[in-house]
Backbone bond lengths (Angstrom), bond angles and torsions (degrees), N, CA, C in turn:
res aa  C-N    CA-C-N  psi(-1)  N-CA   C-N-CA  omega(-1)  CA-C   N-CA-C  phi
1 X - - - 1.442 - - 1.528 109.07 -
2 X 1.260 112.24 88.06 1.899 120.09 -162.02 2.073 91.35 -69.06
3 X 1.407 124.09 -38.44 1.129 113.79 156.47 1.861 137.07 -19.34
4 X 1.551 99.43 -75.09 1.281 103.96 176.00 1.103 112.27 -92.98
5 X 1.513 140.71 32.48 1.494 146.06 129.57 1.595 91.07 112.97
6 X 1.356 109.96 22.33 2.034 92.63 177.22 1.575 107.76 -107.13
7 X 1.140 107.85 119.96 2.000 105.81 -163.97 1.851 84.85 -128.22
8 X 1.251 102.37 60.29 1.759 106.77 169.04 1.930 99.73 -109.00
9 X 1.444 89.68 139.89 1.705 101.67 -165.14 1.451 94.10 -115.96
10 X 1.383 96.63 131.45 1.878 105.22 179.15 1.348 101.57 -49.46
11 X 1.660 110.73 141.94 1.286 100.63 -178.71 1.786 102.75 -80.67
12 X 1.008 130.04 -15.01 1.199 103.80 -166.96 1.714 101.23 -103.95
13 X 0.841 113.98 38.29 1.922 140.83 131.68 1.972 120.99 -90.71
14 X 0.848 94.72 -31.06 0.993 97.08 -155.61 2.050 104.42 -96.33
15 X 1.619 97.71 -20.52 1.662 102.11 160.09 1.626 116.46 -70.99
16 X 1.133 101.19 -4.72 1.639 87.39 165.87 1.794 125.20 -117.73
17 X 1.625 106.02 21.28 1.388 105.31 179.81 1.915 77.01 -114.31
18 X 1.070 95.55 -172.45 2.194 132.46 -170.74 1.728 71.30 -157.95
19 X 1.590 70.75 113.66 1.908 108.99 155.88 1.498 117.21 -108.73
20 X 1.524 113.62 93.63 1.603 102.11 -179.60 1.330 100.78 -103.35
21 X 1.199 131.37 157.82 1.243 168.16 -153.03 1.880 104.69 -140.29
22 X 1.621 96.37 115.34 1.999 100.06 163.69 1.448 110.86 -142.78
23 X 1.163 109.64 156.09 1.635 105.86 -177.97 1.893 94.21 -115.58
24 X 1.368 103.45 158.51 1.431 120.52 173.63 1.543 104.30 -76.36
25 X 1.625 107.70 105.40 1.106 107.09 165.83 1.526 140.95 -74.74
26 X 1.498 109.05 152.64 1.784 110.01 -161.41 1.576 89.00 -71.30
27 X 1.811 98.15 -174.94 1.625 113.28 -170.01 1.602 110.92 -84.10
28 X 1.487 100.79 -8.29 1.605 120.81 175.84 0.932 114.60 -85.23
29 X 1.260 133.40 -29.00 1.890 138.44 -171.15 1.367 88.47 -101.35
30 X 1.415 137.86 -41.83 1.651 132.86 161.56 1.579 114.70 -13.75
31 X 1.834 83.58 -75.60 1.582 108.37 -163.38 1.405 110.90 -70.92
32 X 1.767 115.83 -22.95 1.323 90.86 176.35 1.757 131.33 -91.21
33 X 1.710 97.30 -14.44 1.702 108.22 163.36 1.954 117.69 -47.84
34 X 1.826 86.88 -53.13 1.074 108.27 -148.59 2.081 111.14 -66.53
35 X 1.709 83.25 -40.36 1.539 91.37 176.99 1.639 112.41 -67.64
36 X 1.308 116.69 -41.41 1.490 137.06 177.13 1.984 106.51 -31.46
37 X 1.469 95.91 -68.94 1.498 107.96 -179.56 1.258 101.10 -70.99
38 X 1.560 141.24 -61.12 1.480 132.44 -179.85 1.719 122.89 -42.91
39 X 1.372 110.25 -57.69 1.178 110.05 126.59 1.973 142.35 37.37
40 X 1.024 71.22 -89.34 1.916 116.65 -165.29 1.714 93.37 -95.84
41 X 0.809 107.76 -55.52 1.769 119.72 -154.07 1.910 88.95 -67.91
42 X 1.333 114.13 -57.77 1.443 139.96 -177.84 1.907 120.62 -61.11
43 X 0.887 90.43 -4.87 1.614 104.17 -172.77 1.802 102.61 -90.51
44 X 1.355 122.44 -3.20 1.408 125.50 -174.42 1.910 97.93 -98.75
45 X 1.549 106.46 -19.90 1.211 95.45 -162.44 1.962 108.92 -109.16
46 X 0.939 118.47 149.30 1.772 122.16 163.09 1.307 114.66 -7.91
47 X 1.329 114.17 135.21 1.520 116.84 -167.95 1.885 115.99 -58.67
48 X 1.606 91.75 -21.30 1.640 98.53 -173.49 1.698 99.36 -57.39
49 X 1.255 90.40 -58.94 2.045 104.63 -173.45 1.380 84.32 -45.74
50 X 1.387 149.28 -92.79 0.947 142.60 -102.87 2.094 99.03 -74.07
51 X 1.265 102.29 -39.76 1.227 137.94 177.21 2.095 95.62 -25.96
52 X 1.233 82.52 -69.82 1.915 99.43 171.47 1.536 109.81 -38.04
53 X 1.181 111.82 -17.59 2.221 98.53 -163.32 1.578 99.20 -25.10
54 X 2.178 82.65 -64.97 1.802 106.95 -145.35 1.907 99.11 -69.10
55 X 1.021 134.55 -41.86 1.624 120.43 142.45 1.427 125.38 6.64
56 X 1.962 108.61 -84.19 1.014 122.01 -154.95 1.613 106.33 -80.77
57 X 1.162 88.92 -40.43 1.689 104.68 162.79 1.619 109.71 -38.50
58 X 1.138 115.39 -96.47 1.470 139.34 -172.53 2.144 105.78 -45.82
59 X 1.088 105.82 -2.36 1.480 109.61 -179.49 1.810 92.36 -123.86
60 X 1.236 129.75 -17.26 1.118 100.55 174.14 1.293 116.26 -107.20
61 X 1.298 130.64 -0.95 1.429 138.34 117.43 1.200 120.71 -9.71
62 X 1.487 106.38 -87.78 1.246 110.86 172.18 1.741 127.42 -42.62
63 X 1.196 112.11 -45.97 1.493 113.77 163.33 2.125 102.92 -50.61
64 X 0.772 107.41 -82.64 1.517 112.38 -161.29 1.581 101.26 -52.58
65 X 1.401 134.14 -49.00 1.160 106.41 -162.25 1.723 107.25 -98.77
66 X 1.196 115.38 -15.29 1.455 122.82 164.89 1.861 120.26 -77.01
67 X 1.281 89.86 -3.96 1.914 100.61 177.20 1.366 122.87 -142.11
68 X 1.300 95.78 -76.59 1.651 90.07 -176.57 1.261 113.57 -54.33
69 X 1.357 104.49 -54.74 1.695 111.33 -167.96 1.884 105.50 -69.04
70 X 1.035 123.40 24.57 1.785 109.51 178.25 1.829 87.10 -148.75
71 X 1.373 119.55 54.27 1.371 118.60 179.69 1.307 102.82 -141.98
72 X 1.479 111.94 134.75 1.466 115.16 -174.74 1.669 141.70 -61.80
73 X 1.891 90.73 7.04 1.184 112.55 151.99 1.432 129.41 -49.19
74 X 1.503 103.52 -57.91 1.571 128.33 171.71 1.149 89.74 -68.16
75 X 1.489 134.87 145.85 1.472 133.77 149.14 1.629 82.75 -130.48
76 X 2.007 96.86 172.22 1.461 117.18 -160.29 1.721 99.16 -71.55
77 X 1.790 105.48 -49.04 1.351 108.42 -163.08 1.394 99.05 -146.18
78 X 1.409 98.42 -169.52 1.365 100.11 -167.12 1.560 108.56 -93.95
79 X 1.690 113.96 -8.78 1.533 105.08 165.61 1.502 119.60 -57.81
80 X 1.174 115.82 -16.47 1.550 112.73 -174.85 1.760 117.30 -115.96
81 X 1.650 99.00 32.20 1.333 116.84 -166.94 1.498 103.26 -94.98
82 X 1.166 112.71 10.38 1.418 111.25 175.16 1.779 104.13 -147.22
């Protein structure tokens, strides 16, 4: 009864969905995935390239949490999913 605030799903509905759960990650959990694999990935090439990680890093940060991630695409929850 989504009315009087009870949003419990029969469980035996509910054995056939996968409920995942993610949170919007900070610019710190970004940078530390992101540099980790760049990183790694960058270590085959000339010291100049490699030079770029913290660059590409620190601008694609900036893209995601200065844009994508603060656009009403993303919303917080699912109360404001409609």
């Amino acid at each position: 009864n989504p009315k009087a605030g009870s949003f419990m799903v029969n469980p035996r509905l509910q054995r056939i969905f996968t409920v995942i759960t993610c949170f919007t990650p900070s610019a710190f959990v970004i940078q530390g995935i992101y540099s980790t694999i760049l990183e790694k990935h960058l270590q085959a090439f000339i010291p100049q390239i490699q030079k770029l990680c913290e660059p590409i890093v620190n601008a694609t940060i900036d893209t995601l949490v200065g844009g994508i991630l603060n656009t009403p695409c993303f919303l917080p929850s699912a109360s404001k999913f409609h």
